[in-house]
PDB file with one MODEL, atoms N, CA, C and O in Angstrom:
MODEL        1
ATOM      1  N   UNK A   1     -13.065  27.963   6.688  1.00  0.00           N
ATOM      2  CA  UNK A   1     -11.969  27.223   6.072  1.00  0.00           C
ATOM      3  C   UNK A   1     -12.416  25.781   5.843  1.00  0.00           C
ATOM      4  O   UNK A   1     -12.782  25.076   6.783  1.00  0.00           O
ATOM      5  N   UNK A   2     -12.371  25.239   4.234  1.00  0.00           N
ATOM      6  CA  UNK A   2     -12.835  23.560   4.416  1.00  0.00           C
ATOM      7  C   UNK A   2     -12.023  23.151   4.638  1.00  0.00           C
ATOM      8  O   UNK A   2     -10.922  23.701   4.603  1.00  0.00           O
ATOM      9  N   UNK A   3     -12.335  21.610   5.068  1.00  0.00           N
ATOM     10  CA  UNK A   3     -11.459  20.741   5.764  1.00  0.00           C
ATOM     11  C   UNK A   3     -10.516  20.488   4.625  1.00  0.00           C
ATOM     12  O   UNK A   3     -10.671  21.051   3.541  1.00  0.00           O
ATOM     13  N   UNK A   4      -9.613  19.710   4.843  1.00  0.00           N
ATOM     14  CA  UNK A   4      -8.443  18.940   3.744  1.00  0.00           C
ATOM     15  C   UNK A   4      -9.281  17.621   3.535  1.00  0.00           C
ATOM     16  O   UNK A   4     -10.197  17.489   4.346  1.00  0.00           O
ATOM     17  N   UNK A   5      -9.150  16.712   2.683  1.00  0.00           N
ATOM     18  CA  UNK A   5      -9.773  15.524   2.332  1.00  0.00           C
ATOM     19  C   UNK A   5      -9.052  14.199   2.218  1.00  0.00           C
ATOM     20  O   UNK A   5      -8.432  13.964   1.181  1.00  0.00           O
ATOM     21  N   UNK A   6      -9.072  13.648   2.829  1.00  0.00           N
ATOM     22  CA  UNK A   6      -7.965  12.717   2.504  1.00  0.00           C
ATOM     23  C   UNK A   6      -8.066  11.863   0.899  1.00  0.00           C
ATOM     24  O   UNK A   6      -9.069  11.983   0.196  1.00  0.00           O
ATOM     25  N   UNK A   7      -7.293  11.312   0.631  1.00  0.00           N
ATOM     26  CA  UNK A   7      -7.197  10.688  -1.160  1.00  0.00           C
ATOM     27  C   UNK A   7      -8.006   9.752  -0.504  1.00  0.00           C
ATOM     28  O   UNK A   7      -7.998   9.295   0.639  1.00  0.00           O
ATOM     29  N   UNK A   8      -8.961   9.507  -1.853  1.00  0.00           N
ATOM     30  CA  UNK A   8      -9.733   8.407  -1.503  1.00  0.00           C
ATOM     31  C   UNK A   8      -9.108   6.497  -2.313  1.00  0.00           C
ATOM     32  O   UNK A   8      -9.424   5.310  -2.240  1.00  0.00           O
ATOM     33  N   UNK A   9      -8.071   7.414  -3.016  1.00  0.00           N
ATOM     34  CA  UNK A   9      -7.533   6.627  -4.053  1.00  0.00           C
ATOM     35  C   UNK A   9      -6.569   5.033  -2.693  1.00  0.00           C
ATOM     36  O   UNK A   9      -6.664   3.808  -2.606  1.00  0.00           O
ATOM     37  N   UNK A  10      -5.662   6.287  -1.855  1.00  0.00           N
ATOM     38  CA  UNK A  10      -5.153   5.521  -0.643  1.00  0.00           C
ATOM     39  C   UNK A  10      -5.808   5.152   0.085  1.00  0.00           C
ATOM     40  O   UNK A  10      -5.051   4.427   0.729  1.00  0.00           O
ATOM     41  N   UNK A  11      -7.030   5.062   0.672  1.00  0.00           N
ATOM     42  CA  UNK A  11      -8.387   4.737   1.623  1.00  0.00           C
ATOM     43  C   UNK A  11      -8.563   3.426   0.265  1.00  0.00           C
ATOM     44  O   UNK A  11      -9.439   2.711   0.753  1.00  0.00           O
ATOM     45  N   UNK A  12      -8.305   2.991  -0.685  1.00  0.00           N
ATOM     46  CA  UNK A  12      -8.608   1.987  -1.396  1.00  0.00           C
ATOM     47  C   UNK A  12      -7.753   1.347  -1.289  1.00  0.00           C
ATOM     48  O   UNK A  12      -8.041   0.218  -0.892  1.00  0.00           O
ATOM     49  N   UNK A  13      -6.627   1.551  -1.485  1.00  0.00           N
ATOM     50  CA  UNK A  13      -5.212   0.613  -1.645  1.00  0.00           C
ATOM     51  C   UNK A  13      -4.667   0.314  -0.222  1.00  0.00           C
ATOM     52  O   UNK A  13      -4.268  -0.851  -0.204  1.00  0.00           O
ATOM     53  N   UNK A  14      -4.484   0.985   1.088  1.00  0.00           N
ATOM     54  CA  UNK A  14      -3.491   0.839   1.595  1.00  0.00           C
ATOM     55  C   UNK A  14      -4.550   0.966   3.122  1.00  0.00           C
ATOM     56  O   UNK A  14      -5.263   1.966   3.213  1.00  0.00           O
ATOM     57  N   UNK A  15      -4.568   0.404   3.726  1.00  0.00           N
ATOM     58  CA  UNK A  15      -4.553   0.189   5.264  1.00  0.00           C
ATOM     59  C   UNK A  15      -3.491   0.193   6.284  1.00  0.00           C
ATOM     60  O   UNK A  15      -2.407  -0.224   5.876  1.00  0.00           O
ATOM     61  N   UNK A  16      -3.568   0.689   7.922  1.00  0.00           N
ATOM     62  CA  UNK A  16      -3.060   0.830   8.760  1.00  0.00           C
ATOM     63  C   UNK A  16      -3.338  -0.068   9.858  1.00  0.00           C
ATOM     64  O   UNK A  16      -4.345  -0.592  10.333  1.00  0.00           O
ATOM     65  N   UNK A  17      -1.699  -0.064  10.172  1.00  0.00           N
ATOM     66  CA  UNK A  17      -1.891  -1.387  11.530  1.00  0.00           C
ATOM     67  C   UNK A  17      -2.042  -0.767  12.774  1.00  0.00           C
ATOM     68  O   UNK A  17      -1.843   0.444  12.870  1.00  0.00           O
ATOM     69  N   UNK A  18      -2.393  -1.492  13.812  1.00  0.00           N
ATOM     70  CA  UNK A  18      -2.422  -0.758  15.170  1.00  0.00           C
ATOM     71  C   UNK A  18      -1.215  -0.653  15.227  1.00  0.00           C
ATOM     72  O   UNK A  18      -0.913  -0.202  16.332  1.00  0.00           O
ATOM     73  N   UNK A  19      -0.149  -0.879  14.461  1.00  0.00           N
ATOM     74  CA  UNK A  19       1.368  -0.475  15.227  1.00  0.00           C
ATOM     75  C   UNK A  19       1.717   0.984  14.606  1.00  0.00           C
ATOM     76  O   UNK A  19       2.738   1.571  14.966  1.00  0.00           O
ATOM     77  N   UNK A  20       0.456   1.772  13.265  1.00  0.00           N
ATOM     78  CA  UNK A  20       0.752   2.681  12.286  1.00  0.00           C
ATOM     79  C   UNK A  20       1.339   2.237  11.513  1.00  0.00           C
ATOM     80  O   UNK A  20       1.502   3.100  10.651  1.00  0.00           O
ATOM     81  N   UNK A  21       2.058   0.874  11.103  1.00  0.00           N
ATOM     82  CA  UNK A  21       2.449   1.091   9.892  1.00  0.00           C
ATOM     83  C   UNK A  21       1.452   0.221   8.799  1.00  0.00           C
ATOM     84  O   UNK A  21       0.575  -0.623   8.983  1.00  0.00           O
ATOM     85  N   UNK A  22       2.182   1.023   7.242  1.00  0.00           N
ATOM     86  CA  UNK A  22       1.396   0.783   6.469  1.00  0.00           C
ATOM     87  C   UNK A  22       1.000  -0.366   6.096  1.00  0.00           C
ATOM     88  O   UNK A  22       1.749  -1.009   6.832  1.00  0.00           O
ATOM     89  N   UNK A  23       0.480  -1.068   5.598  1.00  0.00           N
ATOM     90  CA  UNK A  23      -0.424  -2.607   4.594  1.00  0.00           C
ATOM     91  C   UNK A  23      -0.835  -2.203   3.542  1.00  0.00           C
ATOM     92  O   UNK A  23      -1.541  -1.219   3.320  1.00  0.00           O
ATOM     93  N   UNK A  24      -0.239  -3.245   2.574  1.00  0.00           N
ATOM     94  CA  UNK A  24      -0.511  -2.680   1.064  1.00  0.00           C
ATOM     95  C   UNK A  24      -0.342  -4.240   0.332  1.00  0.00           C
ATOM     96  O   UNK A  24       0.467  -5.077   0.732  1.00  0.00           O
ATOM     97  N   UNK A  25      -1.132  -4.406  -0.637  1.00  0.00           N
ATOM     98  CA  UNK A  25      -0.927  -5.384  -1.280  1.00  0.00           C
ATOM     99  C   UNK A  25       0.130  -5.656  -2.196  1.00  0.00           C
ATOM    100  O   UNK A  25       0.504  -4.755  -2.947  1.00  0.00           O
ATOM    101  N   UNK A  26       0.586  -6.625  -2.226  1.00  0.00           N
ATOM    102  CA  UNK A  26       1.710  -6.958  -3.482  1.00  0.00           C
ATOM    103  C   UNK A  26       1.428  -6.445  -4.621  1.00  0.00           C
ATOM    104  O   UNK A  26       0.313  -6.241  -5.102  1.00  0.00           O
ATOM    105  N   UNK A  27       2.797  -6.163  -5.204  1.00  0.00           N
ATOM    106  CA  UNK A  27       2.892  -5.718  -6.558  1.00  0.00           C
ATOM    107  C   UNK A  27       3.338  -6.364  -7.543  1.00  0.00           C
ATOM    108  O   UNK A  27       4.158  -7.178  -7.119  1.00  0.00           O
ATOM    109  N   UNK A  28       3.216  -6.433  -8.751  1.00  0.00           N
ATOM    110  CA  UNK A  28       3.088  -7.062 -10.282  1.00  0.00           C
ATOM    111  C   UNK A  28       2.665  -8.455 -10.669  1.00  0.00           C
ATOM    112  O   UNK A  28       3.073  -9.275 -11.491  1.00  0.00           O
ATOM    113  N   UNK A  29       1.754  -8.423  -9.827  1.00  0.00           N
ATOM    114  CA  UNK A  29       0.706  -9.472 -10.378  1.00  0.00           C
ATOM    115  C   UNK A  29      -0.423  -9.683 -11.265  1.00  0.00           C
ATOM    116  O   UNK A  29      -1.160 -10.644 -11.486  1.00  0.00           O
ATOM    117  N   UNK A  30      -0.309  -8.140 -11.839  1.00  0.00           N
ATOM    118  CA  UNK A  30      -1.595  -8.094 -12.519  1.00  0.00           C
ATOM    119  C   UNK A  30      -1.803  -8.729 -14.208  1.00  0.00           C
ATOM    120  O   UNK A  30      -2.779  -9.130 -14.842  1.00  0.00           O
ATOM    121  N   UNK A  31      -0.490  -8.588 -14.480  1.00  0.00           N
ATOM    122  CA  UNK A  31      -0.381  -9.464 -15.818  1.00  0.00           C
ATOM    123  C   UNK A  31       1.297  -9.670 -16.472  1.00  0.00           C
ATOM    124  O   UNK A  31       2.122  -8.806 -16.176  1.00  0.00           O
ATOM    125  N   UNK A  32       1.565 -10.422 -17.036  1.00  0.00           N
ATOM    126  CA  UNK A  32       2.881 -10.912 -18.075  1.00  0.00           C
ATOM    127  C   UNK A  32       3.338 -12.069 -16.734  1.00  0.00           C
ATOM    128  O   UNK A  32       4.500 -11.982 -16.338  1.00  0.00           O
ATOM    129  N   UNK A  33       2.233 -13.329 -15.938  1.00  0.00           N
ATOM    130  CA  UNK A  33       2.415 -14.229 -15.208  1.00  0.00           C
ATOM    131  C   UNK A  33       3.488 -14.883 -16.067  1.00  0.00           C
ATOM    132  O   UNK A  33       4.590 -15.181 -15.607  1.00  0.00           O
ATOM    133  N   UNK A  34       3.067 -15.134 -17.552  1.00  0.00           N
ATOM    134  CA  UNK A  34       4.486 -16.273 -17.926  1.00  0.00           C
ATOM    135  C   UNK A  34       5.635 -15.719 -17.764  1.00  0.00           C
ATOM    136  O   UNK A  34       6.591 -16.416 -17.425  1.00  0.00           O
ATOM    137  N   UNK A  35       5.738 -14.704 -17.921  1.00  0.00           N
ATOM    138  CA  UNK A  35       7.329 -14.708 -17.581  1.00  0.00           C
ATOM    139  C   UNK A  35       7.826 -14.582 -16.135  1.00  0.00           C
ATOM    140  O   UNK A  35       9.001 -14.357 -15.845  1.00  0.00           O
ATOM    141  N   UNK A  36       6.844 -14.744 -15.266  1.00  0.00           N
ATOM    142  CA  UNK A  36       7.184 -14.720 -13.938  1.00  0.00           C
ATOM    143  C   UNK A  36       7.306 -16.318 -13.203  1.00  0.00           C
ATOM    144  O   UNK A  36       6.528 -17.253 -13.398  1.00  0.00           O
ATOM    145  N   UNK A  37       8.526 -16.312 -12.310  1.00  0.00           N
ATOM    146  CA  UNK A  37       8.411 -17.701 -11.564  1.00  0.00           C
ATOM    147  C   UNK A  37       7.991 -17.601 -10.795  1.00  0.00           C
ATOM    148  O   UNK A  37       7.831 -16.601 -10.095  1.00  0.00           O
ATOM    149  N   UNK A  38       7.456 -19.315 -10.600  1.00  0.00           N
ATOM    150  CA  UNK A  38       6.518 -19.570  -9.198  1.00  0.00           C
ATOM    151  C   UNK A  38       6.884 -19.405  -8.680  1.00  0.00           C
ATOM    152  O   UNK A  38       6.020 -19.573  -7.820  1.00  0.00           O
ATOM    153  N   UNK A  39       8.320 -18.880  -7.780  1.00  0.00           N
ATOM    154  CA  UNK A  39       8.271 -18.932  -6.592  1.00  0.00           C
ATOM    155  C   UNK A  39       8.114 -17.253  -6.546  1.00  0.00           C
ATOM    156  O   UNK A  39       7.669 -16.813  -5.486  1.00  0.00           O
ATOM    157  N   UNK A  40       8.459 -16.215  -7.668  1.00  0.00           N
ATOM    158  CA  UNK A  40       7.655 -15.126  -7.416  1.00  0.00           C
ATOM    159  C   UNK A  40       6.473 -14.952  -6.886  1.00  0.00           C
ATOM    160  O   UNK A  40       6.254 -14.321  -5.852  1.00  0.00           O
ATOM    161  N   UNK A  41       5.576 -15.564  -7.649  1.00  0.00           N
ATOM    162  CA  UNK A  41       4.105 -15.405  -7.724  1.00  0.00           C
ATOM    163  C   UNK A  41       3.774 -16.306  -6.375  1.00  0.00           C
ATOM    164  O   UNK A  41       2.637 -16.114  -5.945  1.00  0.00           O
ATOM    165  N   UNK A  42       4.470 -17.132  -5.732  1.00  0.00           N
ATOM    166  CA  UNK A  42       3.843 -17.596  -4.201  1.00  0.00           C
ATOM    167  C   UNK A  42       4.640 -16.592  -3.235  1.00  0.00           C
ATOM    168  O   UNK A  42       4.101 -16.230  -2.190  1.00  0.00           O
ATOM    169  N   UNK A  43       5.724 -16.211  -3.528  1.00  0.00           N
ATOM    170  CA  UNK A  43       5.783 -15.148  -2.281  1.00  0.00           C
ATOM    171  C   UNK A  43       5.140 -13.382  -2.877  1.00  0.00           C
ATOM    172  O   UNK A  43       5.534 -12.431  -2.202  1.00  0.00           O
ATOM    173  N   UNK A  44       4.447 -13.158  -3.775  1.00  0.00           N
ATOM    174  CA  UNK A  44       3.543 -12.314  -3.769  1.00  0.00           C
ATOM    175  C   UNK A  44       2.601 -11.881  -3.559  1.00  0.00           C
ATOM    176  O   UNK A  44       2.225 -10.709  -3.548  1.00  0.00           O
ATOM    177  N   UNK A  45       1.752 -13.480  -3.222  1.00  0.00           N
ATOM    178  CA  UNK A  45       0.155 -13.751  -2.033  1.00  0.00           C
ATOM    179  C   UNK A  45       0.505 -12.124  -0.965  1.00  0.00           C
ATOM    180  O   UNK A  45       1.365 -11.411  -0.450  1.00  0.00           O
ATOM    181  N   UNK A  46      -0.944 -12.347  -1.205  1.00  0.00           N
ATOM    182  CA  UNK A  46      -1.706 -11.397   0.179  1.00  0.00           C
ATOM    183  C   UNK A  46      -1.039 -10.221   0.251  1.00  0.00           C
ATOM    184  O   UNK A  46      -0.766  -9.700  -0.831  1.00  0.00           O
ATOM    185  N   UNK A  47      -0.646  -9.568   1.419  1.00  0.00           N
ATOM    186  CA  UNK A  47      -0.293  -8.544   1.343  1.00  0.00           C
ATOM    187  C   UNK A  47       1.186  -8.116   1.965  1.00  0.00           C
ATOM    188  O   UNK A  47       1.824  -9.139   2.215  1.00  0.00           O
ATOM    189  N   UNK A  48       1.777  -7.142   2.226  1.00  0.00           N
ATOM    190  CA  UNK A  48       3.111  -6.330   2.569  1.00  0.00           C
ATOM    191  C   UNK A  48       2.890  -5.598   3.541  1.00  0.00           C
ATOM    192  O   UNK A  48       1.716  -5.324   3.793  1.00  0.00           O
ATOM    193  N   UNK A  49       4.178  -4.958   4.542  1.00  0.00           N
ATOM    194  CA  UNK A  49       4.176  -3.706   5.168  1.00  0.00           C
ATOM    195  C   UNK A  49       4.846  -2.989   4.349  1.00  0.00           C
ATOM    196  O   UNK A  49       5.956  -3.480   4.144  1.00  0.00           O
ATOM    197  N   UNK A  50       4.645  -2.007   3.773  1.00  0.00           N
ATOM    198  CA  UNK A  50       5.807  -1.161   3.277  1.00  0.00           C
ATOM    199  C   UNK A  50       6.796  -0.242   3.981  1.00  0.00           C
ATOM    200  O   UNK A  50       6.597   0.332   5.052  1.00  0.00           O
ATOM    201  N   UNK A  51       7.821  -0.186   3.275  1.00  0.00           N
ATOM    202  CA  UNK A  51       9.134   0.564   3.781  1.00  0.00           C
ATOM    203  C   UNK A  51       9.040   2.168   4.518  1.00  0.00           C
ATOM    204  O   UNK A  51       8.368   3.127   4.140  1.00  0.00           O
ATOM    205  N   UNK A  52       9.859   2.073   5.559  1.00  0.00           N
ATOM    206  CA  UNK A  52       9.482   3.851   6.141  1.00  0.00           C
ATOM    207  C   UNK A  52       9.735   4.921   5.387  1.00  0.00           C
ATOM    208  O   UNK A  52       9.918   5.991   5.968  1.00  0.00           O
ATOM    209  N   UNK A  53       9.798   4.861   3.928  1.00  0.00           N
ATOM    210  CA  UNK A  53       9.970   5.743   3.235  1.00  0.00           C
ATOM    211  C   UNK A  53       8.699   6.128   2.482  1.00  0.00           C
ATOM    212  O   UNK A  53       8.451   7.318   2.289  1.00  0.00           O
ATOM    213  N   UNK A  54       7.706   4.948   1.955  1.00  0.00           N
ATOM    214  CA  UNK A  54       6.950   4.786   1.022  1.00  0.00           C
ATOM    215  C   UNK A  54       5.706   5.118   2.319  1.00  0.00           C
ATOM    216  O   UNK A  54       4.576   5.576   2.146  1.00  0.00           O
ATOM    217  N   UNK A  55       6.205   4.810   3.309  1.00  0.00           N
ATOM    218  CA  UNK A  55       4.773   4.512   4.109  1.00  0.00           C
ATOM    219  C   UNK A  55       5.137   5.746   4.566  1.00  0.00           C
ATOM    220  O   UNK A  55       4.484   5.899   5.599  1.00  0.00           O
ATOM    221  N   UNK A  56       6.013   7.002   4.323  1.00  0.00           N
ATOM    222  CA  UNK A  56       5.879   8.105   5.278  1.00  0.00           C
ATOM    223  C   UNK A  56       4.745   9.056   4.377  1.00  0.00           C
ATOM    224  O   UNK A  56       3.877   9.785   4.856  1.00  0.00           O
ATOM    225  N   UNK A  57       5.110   8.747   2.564  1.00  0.00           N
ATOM    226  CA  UNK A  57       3.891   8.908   1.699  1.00  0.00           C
ATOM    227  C   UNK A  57       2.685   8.998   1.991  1.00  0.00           C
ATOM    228  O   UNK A  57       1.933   9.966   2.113  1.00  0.00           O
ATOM    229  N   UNK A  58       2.494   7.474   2.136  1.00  0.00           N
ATOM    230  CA  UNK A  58       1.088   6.837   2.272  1.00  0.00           C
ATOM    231  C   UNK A  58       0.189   8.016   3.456  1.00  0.00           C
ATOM    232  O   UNK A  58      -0.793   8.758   3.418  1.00  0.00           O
ATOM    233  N   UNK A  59       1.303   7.582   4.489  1.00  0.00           N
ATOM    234  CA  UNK A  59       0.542   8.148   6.000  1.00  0.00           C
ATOM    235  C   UNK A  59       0.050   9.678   5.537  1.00  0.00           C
ATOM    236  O   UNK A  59      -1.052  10.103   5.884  1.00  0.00           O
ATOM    237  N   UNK A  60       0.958  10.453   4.732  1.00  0.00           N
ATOM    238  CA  UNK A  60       0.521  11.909   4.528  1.00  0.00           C
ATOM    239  C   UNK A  60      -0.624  12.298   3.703  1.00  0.00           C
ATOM    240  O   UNK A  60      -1.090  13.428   3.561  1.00  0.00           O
ATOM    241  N   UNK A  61      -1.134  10.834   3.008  1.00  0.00           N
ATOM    242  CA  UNK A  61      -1.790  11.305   2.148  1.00  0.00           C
ATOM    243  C   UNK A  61      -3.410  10.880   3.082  1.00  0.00           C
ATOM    244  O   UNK A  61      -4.548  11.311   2.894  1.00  0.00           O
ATOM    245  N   UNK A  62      -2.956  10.014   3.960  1.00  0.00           N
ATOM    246  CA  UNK A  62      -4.184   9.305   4.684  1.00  0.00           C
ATOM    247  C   UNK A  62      -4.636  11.191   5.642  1.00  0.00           C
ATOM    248  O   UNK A  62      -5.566  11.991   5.533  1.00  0.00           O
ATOM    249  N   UNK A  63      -3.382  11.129   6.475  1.00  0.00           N
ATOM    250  CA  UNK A  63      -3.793  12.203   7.332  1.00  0.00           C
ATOM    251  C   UNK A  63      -2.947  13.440   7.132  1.00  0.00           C
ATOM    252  O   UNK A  63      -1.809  13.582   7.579  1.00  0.00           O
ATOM    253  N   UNK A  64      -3.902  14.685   6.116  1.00  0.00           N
ATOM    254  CA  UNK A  64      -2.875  15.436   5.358  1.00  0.00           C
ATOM    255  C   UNK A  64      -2.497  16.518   6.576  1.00  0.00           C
ATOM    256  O   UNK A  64      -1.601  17.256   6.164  1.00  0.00           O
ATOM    257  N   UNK A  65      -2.842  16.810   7.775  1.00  0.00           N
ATOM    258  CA  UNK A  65      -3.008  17.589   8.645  1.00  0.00           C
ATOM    259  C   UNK A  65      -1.583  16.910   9.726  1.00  0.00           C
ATOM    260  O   UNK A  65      -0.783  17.680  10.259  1.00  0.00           O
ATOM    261  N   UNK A  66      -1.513  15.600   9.861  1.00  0.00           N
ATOM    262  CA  UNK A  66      -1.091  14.683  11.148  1.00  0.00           C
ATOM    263  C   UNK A  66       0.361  14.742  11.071  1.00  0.00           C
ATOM    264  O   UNK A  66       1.049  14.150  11.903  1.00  0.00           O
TER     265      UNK A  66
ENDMDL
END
């Protein structure tokens, strides 16, 4: 029987804390900045935990077995 594989796509985007939950970088920064305000674009720095819904996703796709 082969193993399951985890997405390599989430092993790119999203990291885990020692507490298990997820880390993921901010979202919609990648372009249409003018129409966005600064104070968007300074509280969009660095990164997020995401929500126990999105991160129950994430986690399944990290460990498809767990």
């Amino acid at each position: 029987m082969p193993k399951i594989k985890t997405k390599s796509g989430a092993k790119k985007r999203f990291s885990l804390t020692a507490s298990g939950k997820v880390k993921a970088g901010q979202a919609g920064k990648r372009h249409g900045m003018v129409k966005r305000t600064q104070r968007f674009i300074r509280n969009a720095r660095g990164t997020t935990i995401l929500c126990d819904a999105d991160a129950k996703v994430v986690i399944k796709m990290f460990l498809p077995n767990g």
